[in-house]
MDTraj code that builds the backbone (N, CA, C; nanometers):
import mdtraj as md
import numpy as np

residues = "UNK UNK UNK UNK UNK UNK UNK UNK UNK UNK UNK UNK UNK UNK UNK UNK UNK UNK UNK UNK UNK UNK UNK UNK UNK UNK UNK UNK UNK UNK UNK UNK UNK UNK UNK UNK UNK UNK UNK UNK UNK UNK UNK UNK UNK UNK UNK UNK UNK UNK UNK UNK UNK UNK UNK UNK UNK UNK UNK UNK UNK UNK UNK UNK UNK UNK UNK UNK UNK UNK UNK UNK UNK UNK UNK UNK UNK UNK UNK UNK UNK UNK UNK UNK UNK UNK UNK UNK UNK UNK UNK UNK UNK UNK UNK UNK UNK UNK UNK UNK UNK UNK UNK UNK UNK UNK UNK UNK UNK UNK UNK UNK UNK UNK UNK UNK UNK UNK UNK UNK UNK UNK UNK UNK UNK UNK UNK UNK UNK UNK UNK UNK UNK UNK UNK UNK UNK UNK UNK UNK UNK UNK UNK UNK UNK UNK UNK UNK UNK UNK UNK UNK UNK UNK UNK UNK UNK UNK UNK UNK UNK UNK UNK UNK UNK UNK UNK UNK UNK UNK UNK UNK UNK UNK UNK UNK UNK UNK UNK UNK UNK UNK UNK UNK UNK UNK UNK UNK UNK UNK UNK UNK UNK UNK UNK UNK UNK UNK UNK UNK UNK UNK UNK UNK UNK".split()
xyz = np.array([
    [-3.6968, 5.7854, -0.4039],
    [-3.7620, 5.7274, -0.5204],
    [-3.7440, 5.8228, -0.6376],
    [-3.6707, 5.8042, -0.7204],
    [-3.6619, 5.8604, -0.8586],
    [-3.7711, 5.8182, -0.9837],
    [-3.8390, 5.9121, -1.0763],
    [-3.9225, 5.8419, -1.1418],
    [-3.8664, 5.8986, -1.2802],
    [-3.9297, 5.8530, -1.3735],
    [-3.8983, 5.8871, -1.5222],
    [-4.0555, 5.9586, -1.5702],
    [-4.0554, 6.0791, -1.5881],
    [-4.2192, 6.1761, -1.5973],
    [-4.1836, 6.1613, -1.7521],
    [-4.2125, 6.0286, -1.8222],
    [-4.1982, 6.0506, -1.9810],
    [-4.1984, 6.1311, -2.0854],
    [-4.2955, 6.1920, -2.0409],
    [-4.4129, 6.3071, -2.1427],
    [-4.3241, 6.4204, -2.1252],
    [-4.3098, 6.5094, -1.9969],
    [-4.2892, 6.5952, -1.9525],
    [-4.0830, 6.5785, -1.9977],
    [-4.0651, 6.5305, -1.9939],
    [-3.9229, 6.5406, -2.0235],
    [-3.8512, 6.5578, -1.9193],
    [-3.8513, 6.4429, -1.7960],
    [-3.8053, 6.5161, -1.6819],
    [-3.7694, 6.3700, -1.5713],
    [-3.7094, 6.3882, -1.4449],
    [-3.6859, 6.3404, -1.3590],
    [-3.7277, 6.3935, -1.1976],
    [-3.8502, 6.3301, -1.1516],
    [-3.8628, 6.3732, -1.0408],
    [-3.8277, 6.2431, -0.9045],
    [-3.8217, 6.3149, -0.7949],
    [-3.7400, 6.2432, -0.6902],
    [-3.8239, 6.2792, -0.5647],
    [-3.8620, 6.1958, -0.5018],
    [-3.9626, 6.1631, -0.3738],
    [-3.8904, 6.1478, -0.2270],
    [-3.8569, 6.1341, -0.1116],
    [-3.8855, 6.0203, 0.0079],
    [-3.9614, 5.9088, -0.0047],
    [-3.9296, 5.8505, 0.0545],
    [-3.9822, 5.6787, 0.0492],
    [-4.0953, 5.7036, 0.0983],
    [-4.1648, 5.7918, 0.1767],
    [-4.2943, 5.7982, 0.1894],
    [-4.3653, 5.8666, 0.1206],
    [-4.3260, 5.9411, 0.0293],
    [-4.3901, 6.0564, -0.1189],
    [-4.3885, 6.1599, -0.0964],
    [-4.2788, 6.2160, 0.0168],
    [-4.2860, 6.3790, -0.0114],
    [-4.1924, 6.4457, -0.1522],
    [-4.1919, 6.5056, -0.2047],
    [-4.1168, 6.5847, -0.3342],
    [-3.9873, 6.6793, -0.2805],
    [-3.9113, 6.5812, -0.3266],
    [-3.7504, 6.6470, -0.3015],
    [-3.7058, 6.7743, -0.4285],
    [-3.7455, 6.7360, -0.5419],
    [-3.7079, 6.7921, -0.6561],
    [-3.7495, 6.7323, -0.7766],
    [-3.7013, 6.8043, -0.8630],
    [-3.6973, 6.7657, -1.0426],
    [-3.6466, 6.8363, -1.1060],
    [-3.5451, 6.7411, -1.2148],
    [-3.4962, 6.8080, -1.3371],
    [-3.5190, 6.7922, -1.4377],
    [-3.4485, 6.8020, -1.5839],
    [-3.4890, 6.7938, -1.6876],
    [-3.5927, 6.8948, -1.7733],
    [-3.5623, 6.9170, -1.9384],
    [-3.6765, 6.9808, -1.9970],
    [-3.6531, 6.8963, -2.1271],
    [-3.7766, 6.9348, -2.2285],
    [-3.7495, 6.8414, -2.3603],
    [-3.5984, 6.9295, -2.3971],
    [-3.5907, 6.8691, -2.4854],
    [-3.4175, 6.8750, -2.6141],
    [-3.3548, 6.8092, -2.6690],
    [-3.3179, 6.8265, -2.7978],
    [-3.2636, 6.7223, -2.8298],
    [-3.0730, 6.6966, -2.8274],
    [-3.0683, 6.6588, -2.7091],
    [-2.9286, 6.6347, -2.6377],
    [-2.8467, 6.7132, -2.6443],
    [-2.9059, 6.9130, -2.6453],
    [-2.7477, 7.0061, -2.6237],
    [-2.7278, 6.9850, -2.5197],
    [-2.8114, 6.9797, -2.4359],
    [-2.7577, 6.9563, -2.2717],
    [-2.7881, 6.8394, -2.1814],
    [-2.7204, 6.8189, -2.0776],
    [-2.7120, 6.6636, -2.0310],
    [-2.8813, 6.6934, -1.9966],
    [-2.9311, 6.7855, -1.9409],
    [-3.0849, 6.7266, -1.9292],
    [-3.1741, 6.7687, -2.0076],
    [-3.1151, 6.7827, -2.1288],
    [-3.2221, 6.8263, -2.2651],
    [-3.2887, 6.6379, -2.2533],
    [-3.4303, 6.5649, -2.2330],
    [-3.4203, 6.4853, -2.3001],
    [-3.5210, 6.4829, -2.3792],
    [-3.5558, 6.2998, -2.4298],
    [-3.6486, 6.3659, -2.5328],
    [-3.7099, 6.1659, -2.5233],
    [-3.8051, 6.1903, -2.4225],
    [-3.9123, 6.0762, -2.3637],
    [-3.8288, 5.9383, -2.2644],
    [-3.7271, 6.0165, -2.1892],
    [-3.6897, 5.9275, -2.0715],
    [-3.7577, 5.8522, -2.0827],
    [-3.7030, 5.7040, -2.0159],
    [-3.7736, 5.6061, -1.9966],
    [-3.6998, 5.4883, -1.8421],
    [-3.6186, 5.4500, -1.9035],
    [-3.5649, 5.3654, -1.7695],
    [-3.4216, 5.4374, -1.6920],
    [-3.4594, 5.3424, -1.5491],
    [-3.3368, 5.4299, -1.4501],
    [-3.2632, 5.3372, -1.3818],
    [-3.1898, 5.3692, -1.3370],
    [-3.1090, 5.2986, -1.2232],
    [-3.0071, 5.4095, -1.1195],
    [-2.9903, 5.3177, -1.0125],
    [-2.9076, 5.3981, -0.9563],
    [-2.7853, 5.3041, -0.8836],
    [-2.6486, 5.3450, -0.9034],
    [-2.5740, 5.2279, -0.8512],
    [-2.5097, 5.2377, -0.7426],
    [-2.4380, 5.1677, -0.6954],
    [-2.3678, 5.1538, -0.5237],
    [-2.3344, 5.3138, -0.4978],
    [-2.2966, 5.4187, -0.5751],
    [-2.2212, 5.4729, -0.5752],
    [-2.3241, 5.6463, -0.5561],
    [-2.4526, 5.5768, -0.5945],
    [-2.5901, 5.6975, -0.5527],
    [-2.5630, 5.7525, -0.7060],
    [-2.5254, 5.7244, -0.7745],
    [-2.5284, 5.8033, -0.9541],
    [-2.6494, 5.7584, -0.9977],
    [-2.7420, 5.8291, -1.0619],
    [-2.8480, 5.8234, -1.1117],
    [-2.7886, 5.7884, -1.2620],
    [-2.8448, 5.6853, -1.3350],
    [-2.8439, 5.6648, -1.4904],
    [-2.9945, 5.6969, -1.5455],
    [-3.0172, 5.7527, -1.6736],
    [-3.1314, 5.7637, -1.7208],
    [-3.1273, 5.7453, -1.8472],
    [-3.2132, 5.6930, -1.8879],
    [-3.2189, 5.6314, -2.0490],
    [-3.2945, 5.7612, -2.1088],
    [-3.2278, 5.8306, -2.1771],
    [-3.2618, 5.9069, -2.2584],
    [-3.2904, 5.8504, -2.3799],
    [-3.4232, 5.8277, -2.4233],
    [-3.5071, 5.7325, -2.5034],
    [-3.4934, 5.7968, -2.6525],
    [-3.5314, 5.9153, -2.6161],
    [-3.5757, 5.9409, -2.7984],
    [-3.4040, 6.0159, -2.8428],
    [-3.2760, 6.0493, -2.7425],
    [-3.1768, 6.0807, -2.7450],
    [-3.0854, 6.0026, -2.8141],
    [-3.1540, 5.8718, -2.7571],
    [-3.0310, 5.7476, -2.8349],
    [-2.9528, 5.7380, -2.6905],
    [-2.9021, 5.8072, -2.6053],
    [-2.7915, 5.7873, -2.4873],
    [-2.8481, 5.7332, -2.3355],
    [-2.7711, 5.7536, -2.2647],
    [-2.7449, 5.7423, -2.1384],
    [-2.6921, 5.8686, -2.0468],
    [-2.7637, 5.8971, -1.9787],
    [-2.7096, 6.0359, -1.9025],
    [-2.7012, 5.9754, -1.7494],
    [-2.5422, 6.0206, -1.7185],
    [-2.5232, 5.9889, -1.5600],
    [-2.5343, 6.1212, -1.4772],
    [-2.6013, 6.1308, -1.3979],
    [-2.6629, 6.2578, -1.2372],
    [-2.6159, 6.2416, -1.1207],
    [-2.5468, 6.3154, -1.0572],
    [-2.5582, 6.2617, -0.9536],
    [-2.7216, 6.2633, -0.8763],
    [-2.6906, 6.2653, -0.7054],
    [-2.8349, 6.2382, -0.6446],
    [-2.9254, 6.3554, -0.6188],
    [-2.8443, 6.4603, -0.6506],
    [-2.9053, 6.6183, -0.6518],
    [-2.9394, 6.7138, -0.8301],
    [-2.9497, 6.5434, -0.9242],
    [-2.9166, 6.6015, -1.0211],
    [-2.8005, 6.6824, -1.1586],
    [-2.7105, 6.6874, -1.0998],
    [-2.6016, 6.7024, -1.1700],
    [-2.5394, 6.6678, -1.2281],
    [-2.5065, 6.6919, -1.3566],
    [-2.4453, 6.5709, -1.4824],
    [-2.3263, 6.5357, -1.4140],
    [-2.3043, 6.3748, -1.4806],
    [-2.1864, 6.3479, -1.4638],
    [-2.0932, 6.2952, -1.6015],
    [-2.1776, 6.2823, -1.6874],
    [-2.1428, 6.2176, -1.8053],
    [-2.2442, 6.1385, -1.8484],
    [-2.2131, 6.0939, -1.9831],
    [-2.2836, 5.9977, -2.0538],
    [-2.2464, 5.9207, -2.1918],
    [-2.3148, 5.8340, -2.2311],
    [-2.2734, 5.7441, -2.3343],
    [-2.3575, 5.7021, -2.3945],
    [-2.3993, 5.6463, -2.5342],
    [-2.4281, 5.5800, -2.6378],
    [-2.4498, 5.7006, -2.7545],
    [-2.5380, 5.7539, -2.8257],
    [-2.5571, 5.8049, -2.9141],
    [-2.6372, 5.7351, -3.0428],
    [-2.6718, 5.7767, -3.1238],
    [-2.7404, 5.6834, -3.2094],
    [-2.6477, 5.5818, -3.2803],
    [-2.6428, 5.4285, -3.3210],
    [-2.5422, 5.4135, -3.3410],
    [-2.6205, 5.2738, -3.3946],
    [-2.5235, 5.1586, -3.4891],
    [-2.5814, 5.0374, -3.4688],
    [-2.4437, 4.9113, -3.4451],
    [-2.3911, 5.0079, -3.4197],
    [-2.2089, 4.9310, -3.3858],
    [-2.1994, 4.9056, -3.2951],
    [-2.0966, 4.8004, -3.1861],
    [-2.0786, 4.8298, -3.0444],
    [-2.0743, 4.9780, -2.9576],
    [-2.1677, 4.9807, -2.8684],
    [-2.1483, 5.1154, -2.8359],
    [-2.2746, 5.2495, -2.8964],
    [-2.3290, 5.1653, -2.9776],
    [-2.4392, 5.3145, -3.0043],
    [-2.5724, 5.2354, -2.9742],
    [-2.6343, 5.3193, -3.0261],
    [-2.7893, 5.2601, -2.9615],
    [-2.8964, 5.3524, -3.0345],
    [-2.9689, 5.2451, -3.0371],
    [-3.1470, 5.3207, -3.0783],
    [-3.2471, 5.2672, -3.0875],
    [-3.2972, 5.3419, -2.9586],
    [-3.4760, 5.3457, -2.8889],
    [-3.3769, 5.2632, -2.8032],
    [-3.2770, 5.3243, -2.7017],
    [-3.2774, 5.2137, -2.5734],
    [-3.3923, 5.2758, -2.4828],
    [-3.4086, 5.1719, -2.3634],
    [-3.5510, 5.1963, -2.2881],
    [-3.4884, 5.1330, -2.1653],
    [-3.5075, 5.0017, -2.1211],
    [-3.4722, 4.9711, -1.9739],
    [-3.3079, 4.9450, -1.9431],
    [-3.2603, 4.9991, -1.8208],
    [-3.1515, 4.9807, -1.7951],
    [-3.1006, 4.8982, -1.6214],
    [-2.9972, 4.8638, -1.6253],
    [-2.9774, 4.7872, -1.4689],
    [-2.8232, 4.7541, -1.4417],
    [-2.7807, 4.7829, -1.3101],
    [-2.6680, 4.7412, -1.3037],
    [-2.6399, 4.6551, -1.1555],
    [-2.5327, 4.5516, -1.2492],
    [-2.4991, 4.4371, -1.1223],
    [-2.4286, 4.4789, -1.0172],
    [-2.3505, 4.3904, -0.9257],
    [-2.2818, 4.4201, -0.8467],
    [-2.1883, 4.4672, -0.8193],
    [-2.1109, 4.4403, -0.9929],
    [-1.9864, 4.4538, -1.0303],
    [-1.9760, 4.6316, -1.0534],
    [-2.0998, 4.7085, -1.0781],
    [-2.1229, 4.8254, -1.1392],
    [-2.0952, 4.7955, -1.3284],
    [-2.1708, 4.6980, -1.3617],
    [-2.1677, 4.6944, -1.5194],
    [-2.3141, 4.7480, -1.5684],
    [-2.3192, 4.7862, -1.6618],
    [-2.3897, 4.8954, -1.6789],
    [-2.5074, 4.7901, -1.8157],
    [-2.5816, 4.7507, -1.8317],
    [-2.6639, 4.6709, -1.9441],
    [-2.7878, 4.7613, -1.9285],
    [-2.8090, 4.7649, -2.0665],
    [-2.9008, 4.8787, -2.1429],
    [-2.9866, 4.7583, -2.2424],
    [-3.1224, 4.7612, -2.2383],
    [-3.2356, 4.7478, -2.3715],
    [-3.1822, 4.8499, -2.4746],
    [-3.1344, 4.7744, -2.5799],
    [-3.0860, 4.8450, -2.7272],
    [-3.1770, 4.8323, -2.8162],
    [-3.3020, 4.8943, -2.7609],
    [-3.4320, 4.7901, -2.8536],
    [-3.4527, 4.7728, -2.9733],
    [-3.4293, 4.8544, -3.0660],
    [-3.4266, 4.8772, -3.2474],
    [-3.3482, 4.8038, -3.2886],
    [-3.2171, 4.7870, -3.2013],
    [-3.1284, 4.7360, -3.2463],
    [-3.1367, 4.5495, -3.2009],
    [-3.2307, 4.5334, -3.0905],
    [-3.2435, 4.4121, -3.1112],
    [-3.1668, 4.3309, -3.0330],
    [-3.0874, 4.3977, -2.9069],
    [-2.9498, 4.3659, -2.8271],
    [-2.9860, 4.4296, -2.7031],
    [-2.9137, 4.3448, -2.5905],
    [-2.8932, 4.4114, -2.4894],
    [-2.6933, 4.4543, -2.4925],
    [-2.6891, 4.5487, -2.4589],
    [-2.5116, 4.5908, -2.4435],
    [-2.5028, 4.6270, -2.3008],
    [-2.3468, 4.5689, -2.3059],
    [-2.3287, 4.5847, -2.1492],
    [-2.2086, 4.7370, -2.1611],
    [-2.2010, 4.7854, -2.0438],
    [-2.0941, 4.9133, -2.0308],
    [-1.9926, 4.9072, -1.9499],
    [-1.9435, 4.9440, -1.9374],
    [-1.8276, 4.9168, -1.7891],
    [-1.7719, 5.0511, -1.8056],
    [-1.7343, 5.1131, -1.6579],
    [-1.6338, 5.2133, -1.6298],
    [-1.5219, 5.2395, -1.6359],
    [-1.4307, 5.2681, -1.7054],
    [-1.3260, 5.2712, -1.7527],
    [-1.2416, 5.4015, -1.6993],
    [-1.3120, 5.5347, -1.6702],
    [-1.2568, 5.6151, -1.5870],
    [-1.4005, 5.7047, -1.5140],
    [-1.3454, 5.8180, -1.4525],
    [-1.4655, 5.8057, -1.3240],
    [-1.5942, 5.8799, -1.4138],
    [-1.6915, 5.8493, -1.4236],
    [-1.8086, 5.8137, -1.5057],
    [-1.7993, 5.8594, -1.6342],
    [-1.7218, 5.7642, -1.6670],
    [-1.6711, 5.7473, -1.8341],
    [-1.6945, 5.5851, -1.8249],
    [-1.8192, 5.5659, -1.9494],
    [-1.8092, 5.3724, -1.9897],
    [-1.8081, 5.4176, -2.1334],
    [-1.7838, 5.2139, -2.1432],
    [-1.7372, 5.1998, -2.2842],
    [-1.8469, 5.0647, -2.2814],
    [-1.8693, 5.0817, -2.4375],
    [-1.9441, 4.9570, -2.4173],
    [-1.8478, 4.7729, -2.4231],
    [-1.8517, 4.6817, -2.3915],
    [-1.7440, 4.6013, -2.3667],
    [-1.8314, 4.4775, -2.4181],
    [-1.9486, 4.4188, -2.4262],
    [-2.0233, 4.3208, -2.4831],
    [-2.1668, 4.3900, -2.5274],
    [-2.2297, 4.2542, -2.5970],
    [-2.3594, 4.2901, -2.6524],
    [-2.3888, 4.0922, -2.6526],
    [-2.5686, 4.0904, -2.6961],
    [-2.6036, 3.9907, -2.6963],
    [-2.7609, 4.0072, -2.8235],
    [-2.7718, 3.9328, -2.8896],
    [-2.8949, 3.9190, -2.9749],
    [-2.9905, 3.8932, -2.8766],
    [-3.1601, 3.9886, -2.9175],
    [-3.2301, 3.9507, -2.8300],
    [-3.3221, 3.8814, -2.9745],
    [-3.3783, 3.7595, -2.9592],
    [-3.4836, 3.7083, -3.0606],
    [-3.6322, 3.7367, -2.9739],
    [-3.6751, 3.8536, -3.0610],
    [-3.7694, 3.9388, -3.0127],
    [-3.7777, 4.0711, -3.0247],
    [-3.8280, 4.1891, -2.9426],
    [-3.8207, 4.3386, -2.9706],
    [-3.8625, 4.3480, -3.1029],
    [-4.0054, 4.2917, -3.1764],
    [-3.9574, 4.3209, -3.3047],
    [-4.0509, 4.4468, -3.3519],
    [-4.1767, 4.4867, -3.3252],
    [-4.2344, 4.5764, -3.3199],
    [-4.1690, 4.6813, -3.2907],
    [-4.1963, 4.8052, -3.3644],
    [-4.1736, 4.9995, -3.3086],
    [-4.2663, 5.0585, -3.2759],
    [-4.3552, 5.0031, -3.2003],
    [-4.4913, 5.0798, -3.1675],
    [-4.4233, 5.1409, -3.0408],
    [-4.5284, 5.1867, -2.9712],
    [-4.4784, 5.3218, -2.8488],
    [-4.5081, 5.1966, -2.7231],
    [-4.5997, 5.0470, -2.7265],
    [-4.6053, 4.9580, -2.6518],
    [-4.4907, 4.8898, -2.6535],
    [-4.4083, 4.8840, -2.7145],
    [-4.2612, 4.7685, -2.7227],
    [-4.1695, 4.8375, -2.6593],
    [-4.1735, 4.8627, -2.5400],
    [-4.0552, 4.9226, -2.4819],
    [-4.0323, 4.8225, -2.3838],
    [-3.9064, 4.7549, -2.3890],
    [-3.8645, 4.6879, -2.3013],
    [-3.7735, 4.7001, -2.1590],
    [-3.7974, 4.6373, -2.1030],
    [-3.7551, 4.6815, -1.9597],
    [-3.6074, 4.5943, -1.8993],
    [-3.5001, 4.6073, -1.8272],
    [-3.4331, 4.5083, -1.7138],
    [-3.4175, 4.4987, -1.6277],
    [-3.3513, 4.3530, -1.5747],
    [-3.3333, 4.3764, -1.4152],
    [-3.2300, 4.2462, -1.4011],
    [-3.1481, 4.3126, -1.2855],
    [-3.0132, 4.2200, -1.2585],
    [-3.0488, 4.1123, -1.1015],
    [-3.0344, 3.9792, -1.0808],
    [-3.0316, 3.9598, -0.9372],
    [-2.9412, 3.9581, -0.8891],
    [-2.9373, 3.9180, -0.7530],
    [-2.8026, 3.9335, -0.6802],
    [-2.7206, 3.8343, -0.7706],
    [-2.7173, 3.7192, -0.8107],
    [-2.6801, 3.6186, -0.8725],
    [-2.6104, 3.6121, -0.9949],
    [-2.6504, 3.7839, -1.0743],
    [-2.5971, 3.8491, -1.1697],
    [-2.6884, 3.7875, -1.3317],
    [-2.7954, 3.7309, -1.2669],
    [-2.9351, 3.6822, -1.3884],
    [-2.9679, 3.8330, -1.4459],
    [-2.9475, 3.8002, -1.5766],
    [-3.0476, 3.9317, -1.6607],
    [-3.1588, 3.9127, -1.6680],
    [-3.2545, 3.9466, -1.6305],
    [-3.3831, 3.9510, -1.6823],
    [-3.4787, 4.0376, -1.7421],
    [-3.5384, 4.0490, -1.8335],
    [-3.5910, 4.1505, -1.9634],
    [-3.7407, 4.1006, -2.0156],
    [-3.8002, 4.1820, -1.9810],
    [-3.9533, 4.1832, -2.0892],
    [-3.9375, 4.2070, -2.1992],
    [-4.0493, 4.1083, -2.3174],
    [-4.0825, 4.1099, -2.4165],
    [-4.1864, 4.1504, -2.4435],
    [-4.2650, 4.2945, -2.4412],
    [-4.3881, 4.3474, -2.4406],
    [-4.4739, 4.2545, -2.5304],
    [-4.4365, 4.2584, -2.6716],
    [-4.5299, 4.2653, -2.7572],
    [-4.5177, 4.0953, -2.7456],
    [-4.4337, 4.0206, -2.7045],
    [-4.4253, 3.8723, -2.7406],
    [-4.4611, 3.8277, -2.6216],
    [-4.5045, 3.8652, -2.5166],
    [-4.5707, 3.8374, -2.4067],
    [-4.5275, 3.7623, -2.3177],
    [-4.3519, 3.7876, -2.2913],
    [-4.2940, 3.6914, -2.2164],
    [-4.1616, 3.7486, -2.1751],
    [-4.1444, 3.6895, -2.0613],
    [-3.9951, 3.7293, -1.9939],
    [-3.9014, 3.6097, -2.0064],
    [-3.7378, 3.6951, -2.0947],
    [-3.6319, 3.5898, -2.1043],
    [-3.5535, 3.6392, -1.9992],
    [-3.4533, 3.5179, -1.9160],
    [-3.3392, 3.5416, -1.8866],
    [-3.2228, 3.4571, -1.9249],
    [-3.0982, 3.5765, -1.8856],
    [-3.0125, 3.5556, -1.9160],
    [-2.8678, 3.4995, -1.8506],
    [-2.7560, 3.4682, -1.8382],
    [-2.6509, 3.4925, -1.7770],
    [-2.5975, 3.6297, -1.7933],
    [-2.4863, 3.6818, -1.7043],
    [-2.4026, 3.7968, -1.6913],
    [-2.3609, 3.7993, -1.8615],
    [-2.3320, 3.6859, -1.8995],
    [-2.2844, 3.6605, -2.0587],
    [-2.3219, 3.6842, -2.1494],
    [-2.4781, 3.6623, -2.1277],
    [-2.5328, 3.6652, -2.2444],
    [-2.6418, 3.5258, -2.2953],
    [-2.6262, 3.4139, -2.2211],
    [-2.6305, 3.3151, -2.2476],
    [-2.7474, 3.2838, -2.1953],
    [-2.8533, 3.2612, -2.2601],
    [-3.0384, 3.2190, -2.2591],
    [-3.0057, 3.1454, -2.1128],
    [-3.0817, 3.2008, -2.0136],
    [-3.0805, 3.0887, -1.9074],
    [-3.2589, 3.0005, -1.9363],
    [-3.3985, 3.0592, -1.9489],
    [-3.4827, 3.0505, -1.9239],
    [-3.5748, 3.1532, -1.9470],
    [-3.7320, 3.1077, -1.9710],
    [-3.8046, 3.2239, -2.0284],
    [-3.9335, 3.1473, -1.9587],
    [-4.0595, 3.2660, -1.9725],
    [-4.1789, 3.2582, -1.9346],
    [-4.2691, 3.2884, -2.0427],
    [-4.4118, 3.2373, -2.0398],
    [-4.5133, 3.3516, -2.0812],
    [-4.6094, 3.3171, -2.1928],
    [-4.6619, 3.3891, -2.2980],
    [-4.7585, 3.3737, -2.3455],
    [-4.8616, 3.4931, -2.3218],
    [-4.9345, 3.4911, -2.4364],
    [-5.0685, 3.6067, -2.4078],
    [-5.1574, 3.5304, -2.3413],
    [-5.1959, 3.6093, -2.2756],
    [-5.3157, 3.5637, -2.2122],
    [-5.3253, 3.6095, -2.0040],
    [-5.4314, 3.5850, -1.9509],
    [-5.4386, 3.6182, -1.8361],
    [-5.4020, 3.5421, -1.6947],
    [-5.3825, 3.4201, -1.7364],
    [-5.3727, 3.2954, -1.6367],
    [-5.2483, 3.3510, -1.5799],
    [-5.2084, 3.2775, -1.4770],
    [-5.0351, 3.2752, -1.4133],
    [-4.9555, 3.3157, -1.4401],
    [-4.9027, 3.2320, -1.5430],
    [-4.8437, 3.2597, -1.5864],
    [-4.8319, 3.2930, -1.7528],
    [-4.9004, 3.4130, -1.7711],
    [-4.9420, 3.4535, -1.8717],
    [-4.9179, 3.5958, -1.8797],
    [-4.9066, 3.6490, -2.0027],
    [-4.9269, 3.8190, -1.9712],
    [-4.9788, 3.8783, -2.0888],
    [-5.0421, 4.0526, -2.0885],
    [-5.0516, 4.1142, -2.1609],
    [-4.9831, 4.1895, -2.2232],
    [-4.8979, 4.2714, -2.1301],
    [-4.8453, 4.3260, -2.1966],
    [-4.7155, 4.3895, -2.0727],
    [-4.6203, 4.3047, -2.0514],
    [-4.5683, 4.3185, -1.9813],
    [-4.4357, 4.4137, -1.9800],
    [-4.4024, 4.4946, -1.8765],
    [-4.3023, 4.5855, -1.9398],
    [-4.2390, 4.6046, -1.8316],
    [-4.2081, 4.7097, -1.7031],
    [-4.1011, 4.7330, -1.6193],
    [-4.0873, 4.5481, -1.5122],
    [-4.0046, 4.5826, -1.4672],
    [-3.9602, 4.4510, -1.3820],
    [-3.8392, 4.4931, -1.2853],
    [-3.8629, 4.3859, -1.1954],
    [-3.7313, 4.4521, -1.0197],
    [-3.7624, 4.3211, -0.9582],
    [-3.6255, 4.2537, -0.9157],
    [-3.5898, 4.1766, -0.8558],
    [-3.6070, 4.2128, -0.6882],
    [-3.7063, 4.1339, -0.6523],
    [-3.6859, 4.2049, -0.4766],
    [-3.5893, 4.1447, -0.4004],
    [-3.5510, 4.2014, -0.2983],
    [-3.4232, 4.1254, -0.1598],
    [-3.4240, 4.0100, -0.1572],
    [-3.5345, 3.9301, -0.1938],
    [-3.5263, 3.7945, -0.1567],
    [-3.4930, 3.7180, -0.2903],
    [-3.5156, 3.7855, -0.3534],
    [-3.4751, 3.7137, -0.4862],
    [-3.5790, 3.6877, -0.6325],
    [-3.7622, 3.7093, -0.5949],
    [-3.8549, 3.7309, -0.6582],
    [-3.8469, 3.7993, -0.7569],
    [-3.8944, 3.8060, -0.8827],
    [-3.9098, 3.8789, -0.9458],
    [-4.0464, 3.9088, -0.9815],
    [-4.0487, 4.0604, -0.9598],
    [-4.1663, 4.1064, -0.9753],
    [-4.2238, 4.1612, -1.1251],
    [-4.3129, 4.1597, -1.2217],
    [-4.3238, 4.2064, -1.3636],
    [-4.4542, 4.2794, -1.3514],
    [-4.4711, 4.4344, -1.4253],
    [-4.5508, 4.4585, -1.4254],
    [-4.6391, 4.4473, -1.5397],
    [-4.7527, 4.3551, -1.5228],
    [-4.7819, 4.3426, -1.6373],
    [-4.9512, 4.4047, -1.6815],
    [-4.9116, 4.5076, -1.7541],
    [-4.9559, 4.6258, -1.7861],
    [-5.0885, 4.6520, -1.8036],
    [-5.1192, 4.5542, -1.9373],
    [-5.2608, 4.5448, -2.0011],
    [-5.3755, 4.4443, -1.9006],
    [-5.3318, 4.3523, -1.8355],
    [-5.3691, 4.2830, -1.6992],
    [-5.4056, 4.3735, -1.5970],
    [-5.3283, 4.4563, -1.6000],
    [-5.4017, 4.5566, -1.4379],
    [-5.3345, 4.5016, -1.3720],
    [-5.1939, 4.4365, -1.3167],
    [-5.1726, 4.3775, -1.2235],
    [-4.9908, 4.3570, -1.1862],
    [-4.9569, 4.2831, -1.0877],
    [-4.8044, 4.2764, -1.0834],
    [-4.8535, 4.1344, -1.0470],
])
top = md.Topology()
chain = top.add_chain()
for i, resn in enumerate(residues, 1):
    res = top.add_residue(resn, chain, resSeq=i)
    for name in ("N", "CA", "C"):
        top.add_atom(name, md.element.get_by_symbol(name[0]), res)
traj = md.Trajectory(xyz[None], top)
């Protein structure tokens, strides 16, 4: 279990039952692959590479599973390829790499192009993300099926997408009922296909 310790500027790593393997990271502002500066979302792909959204960095930093840089990508940017305030990240089957570009209002996808070297290769308008408060951090998640799916904190609802880009379906509303939320933010597709949202200000999943 890998976590993102926001505050602290750091990455710590568990056993599945909670014993403490390690941690890296200190604050910085990006001289070094683990200078960061308020981590936020992770992933890890077929391949055991840790990705971490280096939040207040603007990038993406790749680790391996003991920690060790491997590279990284975005930078502050508002072109294909840069980014600012990304926050949740997820990758499909294919190993494509889609990042929350939140300021910017987009999700962008990455692809590997040589061995952990990406480029960014698409993007998509998100209608939403529109707040910069420290609550609008948005989250993703891929299913087996290759569905994007992404919280809208402040708009109180989850959209998905195709691999493309292309609106499949959305949820939500303020409020507490069912299908309702407060303030909803990380999200994970389980084995069976569920999607789980945590939704924040509710107390609840």
């Amino acid at each position: 279990v890998y976590v993102t310790d926001t505050w602290n500027h750091r990455i710590q790593h568990f056993t599945a039952t909670g014993e403490f393997l390690g941690m890296f990271g200190k604050f910085g502002q990006a001289g070094q692959p683990d200078e960061f500066w308020g981590p936020r979302g992770l992933a890890v792909d077929e391949k055991g590479r840790l990705f971490v959204v280096d939040t207040g960095n603007k990038r993406v930093v790749i680790f391996d599973a003991d920690g060790q840089p491997l590279g990284q990508f975005g930078g502050f940017g508002l072109q294909l390829g840069g980014l600012d305030e990304p926050v949740g990240v997820a990758i499909d089957g294919q190993g494509r790499v889609f990042v929350a570009d939140t300021w910017n209002r987009r999700v962008q996808v990455f692809e590997e192009v040589a061995d952990s070297v990406f480029s960014a290769v698409a993007e998509w308008p998100i209608d939403g993300w529109l707040g910069q408060s420290l609550e609008n951090k948005p989250y993703l998640a891929v299913s087996r099926l290759g569905t994007v799916c992404l919280s809208d904190p402040e708009g109180y609802r989850v959209l998905c997408f195709s691999p493309e880009g292309e609106f499949a379906f959305g949820w939500g509303g303020f409020g507490a009922g069912s299908n309702q939320f407060g303030l909803p933010v990380g999200l994970i597709f389980s084995a069976s296909g569920d999607l789980w949202v945590v939704d924040s200000s509710n107390d609840r999943l």
